[in-house]
DRENDO-1510 file (C-alpha; in Angstrom, 1 decimal, always signed):
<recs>
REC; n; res; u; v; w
REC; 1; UNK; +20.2; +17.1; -12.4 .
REC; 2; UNK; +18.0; +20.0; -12.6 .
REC; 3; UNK; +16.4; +22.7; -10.3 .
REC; 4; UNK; +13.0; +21.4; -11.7 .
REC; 5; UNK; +13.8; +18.4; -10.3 .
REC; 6; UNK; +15.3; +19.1; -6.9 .
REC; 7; UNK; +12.7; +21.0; -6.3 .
REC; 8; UNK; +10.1; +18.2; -6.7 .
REC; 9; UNK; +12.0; +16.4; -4.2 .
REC; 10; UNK; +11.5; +19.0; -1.7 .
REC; 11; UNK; +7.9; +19.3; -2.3 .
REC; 12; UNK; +7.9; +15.4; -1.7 .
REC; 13; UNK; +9.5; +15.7; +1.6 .
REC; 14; UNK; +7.4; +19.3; +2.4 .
REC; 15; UNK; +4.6; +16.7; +2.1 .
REC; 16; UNK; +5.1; +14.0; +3.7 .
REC; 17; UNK; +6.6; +16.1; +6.7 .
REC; 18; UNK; +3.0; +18.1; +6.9 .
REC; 19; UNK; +1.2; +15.0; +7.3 .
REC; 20; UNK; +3.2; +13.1; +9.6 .
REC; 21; UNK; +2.2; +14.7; +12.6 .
REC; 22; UNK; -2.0; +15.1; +12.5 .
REC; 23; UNK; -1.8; +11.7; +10.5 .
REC; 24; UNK; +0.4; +10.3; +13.7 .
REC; 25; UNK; -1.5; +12.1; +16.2 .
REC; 26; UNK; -5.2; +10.7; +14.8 .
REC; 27; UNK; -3.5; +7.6; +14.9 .
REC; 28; UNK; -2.4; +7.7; +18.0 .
REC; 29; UNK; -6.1; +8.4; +19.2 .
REC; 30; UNK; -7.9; +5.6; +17.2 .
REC; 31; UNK; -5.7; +3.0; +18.7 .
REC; 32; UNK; -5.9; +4.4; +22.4 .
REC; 33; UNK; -9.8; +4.3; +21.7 .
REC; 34; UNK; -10.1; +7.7; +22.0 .
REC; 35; UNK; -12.8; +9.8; +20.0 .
REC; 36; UNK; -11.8; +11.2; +16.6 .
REC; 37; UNK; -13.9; +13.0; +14.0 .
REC; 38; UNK; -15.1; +9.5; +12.1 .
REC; 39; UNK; -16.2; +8.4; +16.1 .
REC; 40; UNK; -19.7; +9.5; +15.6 .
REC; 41; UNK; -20.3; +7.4; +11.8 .
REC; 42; UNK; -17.7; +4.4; +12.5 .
REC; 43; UNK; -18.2; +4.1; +16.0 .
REC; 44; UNK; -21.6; +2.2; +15.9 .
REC; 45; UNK; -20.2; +0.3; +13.2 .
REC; 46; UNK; -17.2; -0.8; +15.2 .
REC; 47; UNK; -19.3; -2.4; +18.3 .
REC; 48; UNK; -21.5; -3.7; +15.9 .
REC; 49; UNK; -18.5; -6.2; +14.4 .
REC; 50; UNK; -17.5; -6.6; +17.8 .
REC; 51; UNK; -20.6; -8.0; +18.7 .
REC; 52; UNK; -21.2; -10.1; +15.3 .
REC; 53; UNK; -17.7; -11.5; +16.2 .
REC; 54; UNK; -17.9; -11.8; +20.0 .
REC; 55; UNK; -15.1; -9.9; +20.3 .
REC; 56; UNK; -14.5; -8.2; +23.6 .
REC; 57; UNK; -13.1; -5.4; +22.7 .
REC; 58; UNK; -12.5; -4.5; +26.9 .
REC; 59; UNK; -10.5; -7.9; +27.1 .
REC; 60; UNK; -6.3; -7.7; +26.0 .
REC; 61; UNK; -4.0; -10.7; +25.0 .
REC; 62; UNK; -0.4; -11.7; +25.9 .
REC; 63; UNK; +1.8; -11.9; +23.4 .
REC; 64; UNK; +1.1; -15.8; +22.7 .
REC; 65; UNK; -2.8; -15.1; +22.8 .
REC; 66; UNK; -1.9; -11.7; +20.0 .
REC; 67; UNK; +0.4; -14.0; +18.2 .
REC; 68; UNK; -2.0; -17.0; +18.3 .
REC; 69; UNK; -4.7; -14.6; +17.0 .
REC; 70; UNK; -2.9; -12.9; +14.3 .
REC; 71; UNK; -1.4; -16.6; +12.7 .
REC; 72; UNK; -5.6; -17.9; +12.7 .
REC; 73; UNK; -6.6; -14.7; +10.9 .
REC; 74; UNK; -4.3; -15.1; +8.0 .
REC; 75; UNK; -4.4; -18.4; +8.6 .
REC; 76; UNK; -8.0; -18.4; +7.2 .
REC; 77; UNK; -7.5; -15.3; +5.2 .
REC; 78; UNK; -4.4; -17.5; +2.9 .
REC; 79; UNK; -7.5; -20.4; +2.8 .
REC; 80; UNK; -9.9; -18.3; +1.5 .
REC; 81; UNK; -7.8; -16.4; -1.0 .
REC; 82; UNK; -6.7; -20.3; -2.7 .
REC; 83; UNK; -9.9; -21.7; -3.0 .
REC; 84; UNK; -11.2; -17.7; -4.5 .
REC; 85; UNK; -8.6; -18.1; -7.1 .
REC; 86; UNK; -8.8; -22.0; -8.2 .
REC; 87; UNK; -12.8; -21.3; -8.1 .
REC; 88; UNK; -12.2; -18.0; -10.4 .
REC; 89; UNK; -13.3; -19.4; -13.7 .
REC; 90; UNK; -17.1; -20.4; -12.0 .
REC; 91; UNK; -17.7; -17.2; -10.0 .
REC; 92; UNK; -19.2; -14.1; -11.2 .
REC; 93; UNK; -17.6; -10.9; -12.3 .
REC; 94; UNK; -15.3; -12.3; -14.8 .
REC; 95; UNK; -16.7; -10.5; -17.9 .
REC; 96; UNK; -13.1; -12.0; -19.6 .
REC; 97; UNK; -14.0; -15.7; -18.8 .
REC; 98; UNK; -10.5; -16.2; -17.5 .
REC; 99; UNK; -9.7; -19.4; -16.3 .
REC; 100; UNK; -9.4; -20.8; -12.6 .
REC; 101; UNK; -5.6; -20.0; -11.4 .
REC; 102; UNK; -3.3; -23.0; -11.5 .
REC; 103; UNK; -2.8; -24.9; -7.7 .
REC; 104; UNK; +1.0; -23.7; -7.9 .
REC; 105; UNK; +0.3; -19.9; -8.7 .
REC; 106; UNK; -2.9; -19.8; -6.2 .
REC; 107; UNK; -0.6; -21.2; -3.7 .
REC; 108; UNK; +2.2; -18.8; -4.1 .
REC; 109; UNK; -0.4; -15.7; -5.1 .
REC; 110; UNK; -2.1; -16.6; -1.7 .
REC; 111; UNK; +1.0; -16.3; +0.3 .
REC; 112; UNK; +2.3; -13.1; -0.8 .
REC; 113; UNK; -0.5; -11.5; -0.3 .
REC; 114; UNK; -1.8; -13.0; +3.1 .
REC; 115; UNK; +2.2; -12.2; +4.1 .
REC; 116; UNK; +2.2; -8.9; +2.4 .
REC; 117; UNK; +4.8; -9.7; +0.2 .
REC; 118; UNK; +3.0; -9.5; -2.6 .
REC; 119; UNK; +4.9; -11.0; -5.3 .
REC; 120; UNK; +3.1; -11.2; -8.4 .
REC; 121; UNK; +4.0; -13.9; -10.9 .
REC; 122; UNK; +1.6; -13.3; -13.2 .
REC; 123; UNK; +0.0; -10.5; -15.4 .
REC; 124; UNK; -3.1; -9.5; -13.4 .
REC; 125; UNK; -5.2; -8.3; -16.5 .
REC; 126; UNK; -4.6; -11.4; -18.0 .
REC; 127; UNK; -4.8; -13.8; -14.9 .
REC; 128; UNK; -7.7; -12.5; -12.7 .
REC; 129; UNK; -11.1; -11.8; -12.9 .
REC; 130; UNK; -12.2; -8.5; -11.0 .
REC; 131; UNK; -13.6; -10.1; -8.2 .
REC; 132; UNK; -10.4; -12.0; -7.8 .
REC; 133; UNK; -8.5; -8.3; -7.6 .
REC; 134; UNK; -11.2; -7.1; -5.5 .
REC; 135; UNK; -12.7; -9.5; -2.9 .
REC; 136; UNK; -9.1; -11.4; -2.9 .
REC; 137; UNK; -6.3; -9.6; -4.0 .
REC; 138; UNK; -7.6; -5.9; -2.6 .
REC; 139; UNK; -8.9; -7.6; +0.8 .
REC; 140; UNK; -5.6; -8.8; +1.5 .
REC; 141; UNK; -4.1; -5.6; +1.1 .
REC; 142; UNK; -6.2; -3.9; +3.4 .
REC; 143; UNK; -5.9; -6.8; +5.9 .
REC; 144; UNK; -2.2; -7.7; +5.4 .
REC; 145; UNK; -1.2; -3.8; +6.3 .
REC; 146; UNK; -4.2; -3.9; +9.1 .
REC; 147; UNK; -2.2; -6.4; +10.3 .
REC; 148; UNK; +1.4; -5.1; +10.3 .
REC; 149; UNK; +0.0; -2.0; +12.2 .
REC; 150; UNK; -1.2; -4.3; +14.8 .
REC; 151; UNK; +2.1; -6.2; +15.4 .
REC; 152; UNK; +4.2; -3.1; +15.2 .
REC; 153; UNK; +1.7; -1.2; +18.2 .
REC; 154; UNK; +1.8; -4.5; +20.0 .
REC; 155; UNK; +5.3; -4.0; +19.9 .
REC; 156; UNK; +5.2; -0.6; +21.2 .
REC; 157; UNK; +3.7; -1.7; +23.6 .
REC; 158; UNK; +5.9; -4.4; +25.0 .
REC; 159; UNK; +8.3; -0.8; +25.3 .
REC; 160; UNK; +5.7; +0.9; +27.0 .
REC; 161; UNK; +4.1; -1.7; +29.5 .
REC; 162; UNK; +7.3; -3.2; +31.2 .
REC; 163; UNK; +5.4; -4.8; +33.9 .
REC; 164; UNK; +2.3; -5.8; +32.3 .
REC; 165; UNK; +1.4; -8.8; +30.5 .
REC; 166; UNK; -0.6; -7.8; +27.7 .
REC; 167; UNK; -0.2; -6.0; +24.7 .
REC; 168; UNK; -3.4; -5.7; +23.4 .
REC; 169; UNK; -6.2; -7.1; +21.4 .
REC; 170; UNK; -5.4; -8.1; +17.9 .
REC; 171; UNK; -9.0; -8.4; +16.9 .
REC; 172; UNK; -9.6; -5.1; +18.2 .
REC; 173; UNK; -6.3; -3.4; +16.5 .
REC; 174; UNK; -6.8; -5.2; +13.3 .
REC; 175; UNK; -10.5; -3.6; +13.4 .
REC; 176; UNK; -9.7; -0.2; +13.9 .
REC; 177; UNK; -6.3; -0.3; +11.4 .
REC; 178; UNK; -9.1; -1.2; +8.7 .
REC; 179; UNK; -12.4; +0.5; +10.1 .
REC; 180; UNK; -10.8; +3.9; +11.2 .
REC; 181; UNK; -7.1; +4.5; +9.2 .
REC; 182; UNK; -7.3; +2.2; +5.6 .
REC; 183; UNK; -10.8; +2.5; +4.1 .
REC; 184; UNK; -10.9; +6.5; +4.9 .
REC; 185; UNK; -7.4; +6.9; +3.2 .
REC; 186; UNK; -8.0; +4.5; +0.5 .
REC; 187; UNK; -11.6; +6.0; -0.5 .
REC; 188; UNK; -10.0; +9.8; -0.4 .
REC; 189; UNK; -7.0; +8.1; -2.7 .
REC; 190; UNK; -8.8; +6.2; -4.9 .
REC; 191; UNK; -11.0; +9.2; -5.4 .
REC; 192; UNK; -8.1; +11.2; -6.4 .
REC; 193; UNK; -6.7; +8.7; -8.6 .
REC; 194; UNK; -10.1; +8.3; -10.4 .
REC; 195; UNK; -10.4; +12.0; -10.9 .
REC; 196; UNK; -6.5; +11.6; -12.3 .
REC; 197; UNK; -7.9; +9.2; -15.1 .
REC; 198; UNK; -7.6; +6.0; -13.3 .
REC; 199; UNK; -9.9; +3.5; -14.3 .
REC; 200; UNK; -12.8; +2.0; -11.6 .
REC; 201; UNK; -15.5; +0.4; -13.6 .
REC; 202; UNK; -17.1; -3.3; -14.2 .
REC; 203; UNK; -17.2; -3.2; -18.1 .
REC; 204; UNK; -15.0; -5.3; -21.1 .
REC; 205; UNK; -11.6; -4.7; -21.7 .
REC; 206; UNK; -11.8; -2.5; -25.0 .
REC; 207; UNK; -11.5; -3.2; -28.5 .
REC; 208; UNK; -9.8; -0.5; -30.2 .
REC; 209; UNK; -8.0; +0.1; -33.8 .
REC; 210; UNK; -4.8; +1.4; -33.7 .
REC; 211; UNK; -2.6; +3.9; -36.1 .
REC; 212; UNK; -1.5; +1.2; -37.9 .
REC; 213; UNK; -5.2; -0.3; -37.9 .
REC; 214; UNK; -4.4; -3.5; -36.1 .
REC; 215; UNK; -6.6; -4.4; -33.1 .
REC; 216; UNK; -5.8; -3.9; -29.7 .
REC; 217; UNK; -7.5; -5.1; -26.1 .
REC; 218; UNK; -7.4; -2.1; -23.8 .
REC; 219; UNK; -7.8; -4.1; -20.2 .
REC; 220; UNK; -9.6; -1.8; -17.6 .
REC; 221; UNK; -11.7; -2.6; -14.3 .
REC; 222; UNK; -11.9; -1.6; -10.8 .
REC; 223; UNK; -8.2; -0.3; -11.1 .
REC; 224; UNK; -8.1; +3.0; -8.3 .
REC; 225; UNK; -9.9; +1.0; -5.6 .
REC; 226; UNK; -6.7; -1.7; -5.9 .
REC; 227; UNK; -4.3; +0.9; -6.3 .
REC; 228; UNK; -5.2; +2.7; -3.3 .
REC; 229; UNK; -4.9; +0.5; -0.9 .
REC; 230; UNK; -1.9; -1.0; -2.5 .
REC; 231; UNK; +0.5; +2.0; -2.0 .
REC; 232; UNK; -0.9; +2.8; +1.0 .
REC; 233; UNK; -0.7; -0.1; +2.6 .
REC; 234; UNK; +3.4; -0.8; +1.0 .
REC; 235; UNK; +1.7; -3.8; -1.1 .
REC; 236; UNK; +2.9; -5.0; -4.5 .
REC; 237; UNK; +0.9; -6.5; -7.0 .
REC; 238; UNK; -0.8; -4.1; -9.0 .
REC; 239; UNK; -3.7; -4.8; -11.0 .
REC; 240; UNK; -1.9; -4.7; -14.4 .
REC; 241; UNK; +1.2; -7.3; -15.4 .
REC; 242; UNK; +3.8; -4.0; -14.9 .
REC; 243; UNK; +1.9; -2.6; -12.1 .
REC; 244; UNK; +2.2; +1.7; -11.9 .
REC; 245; UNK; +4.6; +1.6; -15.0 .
REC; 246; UNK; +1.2; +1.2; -17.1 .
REC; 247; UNK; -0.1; +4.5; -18.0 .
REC; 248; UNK; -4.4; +3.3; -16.4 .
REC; 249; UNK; -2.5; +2.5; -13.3 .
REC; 250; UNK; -0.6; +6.2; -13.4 .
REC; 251; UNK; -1.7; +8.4; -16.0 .
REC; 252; UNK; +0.5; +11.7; -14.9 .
REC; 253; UNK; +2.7; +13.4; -13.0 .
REC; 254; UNK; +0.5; +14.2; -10.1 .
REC; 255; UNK; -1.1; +10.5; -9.9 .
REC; 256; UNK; +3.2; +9.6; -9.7 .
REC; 257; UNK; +3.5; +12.4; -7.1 .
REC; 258; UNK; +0.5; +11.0; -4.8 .
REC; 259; UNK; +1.2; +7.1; -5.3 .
REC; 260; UNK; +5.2; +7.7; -3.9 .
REC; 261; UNK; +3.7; +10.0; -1.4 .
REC; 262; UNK; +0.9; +7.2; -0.2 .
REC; 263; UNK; +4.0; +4.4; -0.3 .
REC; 264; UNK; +5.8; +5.8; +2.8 .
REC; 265; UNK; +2.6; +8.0; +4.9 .
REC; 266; UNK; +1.5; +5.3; +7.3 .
REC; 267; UNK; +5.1; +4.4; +7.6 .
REC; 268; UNK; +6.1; +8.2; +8.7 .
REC; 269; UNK; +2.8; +8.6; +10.5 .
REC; 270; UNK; +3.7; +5.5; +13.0 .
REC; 271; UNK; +6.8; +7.0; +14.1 .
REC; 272; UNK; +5.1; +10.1; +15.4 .
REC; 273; UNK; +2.0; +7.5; +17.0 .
REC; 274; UNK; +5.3; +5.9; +18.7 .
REC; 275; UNK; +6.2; +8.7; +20.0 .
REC; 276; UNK; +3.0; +9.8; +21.7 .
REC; 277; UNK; +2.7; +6.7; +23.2 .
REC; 278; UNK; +6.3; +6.3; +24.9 .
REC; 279; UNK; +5.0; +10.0; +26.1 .
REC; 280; UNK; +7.4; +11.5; +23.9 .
REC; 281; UNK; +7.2; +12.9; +20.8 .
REC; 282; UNK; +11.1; +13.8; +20.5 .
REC; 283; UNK; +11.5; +10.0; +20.3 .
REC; 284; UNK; +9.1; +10.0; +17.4 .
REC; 285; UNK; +10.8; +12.5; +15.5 .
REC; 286; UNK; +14.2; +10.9; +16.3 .
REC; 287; UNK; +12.6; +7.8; +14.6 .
REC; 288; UNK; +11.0; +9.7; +11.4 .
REC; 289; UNK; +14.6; +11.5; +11.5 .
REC; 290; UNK; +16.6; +8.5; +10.8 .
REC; 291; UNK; +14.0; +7.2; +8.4 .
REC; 292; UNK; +14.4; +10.7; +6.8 .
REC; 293; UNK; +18.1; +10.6; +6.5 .
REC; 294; UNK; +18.2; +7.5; +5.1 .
REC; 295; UNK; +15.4; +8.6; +2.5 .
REC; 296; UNK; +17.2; +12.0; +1.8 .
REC; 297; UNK; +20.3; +10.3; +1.2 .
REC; 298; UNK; +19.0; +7.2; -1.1 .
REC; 299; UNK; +16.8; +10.1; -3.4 .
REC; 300; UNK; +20.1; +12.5; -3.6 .
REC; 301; UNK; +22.8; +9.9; -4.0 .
REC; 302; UNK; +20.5; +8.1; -6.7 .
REC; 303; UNK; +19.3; +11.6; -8.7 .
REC; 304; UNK; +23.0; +12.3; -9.0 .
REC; 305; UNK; +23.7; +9.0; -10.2 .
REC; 306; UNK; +21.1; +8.6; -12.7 .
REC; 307; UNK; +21.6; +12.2; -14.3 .
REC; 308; UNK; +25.4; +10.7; -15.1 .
REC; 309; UNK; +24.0; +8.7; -18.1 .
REC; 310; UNK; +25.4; +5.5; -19.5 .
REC; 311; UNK; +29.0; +6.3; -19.9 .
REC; 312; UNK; +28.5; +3.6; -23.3 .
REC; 313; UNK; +25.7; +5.8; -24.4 .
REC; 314; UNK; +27.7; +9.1; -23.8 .
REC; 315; UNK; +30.5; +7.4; -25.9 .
REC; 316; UNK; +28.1; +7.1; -29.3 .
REC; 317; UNK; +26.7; +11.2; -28.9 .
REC; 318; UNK; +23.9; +10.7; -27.0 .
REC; 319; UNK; +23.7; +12.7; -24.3 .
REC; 320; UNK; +21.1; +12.3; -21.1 .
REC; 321; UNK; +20.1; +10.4; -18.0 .
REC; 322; UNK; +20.1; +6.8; -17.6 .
REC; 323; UNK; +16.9; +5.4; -18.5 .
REC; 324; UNK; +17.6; +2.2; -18.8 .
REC; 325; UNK; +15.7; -0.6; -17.1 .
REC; 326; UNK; +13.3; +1.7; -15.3 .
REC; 327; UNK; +10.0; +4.3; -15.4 .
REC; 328; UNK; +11.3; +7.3; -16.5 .
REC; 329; UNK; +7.7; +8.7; -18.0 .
REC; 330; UNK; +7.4; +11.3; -15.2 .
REC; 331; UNK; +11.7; +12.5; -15.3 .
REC; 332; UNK; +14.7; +11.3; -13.3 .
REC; 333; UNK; +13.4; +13.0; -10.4 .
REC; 334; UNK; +10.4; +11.1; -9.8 .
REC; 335; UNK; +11.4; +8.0; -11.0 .
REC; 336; UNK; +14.2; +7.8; -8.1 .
REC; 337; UNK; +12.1; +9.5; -5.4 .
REC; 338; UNK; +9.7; +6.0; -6.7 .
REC; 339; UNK; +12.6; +3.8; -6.4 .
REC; 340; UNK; +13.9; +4.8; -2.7 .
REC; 341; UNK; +10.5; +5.0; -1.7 .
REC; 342; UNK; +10.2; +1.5; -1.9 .
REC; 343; UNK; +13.4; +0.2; -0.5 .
REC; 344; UNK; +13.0; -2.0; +2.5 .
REC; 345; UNK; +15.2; +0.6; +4.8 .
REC; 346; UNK; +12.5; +3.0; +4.3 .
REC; 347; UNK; +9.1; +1.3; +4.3 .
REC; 348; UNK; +7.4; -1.0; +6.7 .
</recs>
């Protein structure tokens, strides 16, 4: 353990405390339909899909018409992403000429991501095509959290609503989780990660020589789009085999710093939007509290452990932290604050 790295752990949680409130509180405010500062550019845009899709965005649902509504849209969205993936290898944007996905993988790729579970039993770079990471894969990560937003404020509002009937509309919440919260967040991200040295182009994976002057493929693509929306919307499935381990998908220290930051945001911003609308904030902070305790204590506990070292390593001379088995590029420090981040009690 070191002061360097205690001391990125409290810039972590300076960080993510700062945002929690204004990201809560403009939460809060999209999904009461009240006017924020994208109203006046998004706001036209919303009515419009609500008149494409006959929405009615004045009209709420019960829980079995919210429930119905959420199963049809994955429903369709798991459809689409199979028959995307089978039909990979006659669709454009496939500059690799991969294959079509196996039945069996597009099944169980389809599932994850519709469910947001996102496990990835494949190597994406050598698997899918880019518009199978973008149209399928990144789609579903923006929908699959759009959705998990909708069922945890229709939850809220089961507490809130005791003697009312509905809890919402889930074509309305899904529309406003994507329109409103996700695309803003994920362009400013991706931006940042692009400007980091994460790729975003359309062009070949790269031929290059090596030291030893044996050939290498260096895969690249529409990387920081992906990315973006996959930490920020808790997603898995990154576009390269060992997701942010590969050094395209996080080039640095600061890209590690914003990816573990954008993992647990939303998360933290919902408990302060629960708050506001139970009409009390000090219920909000109770929530992000707990979440915080349990954070603090799985990023201290685990920094102290892995500065120990392998005991067996000690006993041959070599002295140092356990880096065994994990992403250590970035130090001990960030690695764990990486590794808590994404255990289930702290994300959503």
């Amino acid at each position: 353990m070191t002061t360097n790295g205690w001391l990125q752990i409290l810039v972590y949680f300076i960080a993510l405390l700062l945002l929690t409130r204004p990201l809560g509180g403009f939460l809060y405010r999209v999904f009461e339909g009240q006017k924020t500062l994208l109203s006046p550019v998004l706001g036209p845009v919303e009515r419009g899909i609500y008149r494409l899709t006959g929405v009615d965005a004045q009209r709420e649902q019960g829980w079995l018409g919210y429930t119905a509504a959420m199963l049809l849209f994955n429903l369709l969205g798991f459809l689409f992403l199979y028959a995307l993936l089978r039909l990979q290898g006659v669709l454009p944007l496939n500059p690799q000429a991969l294959p079509s996905v196996s039945p069996h993988l597009a099944f169980n790729t389809a599932v994850s991501f519709v469910t947001n579970t996102n496990w990835q039993s494949y190597g994406g770079e050598s698997t899918l095509s880019y518009l199978s990471q973008m149209l399928g894969l990144t789609t579903q990560n923006f929908v699959s959290a759009a959705t998990g937003i909708a069922v945890a404020l229709a939850l809220v509002r089961g507490f809130v609503r005791r003697n009312s009937q509905s809890l919402g509309n889930f074509w309305v919440d899904l529309t406003r989780a994507t329109l409103y919260v996700l695309l803003p967040l994920a362009f400013i991200s991706a931006l940042a990660l692009v400007a980091l040295g994460v790729p975003q182009n359309f062009a070949h994976y790269t031929e290059a020589t090596t030291l030893e002057g044996t050939q290498q493929l260096i895969a690249q693509g529409p990387v920081a789009s992906q990315l973006a929306i996959k930490q920020l919307g808790s997603n898995g499935g990154g576009f390269f085999n060992v997701n942010s381990a590969h050094p395209l998908e996080n080039p640095n220290a600061l890209s590690n710093f914003l990816e573990s930051l954008y993992l647990i945001l939303i998360a933290a911003a919902l408990t302060n939007t629960f708050g506001r609308m139970v009409k009390d904030e000090r219920q909000g902070w109770a929530l992000f509290g707990a979440m915080g305790i349990l954070l603090a204590a799985g990023i201290g506990i685990s920094y102290w452990a892995e500065s120990q070292g392998n005991p067996a390593v000690a006993a041959m001379g070599v002295e140092g932290p356990n880096l065994e088995g994990k992403e250590t590029r970035f130090g001990v420090a960030q690695s764990v604050i990486w590794s808590i981040a994404t255990s289930p009690p702290i994300g959503v």
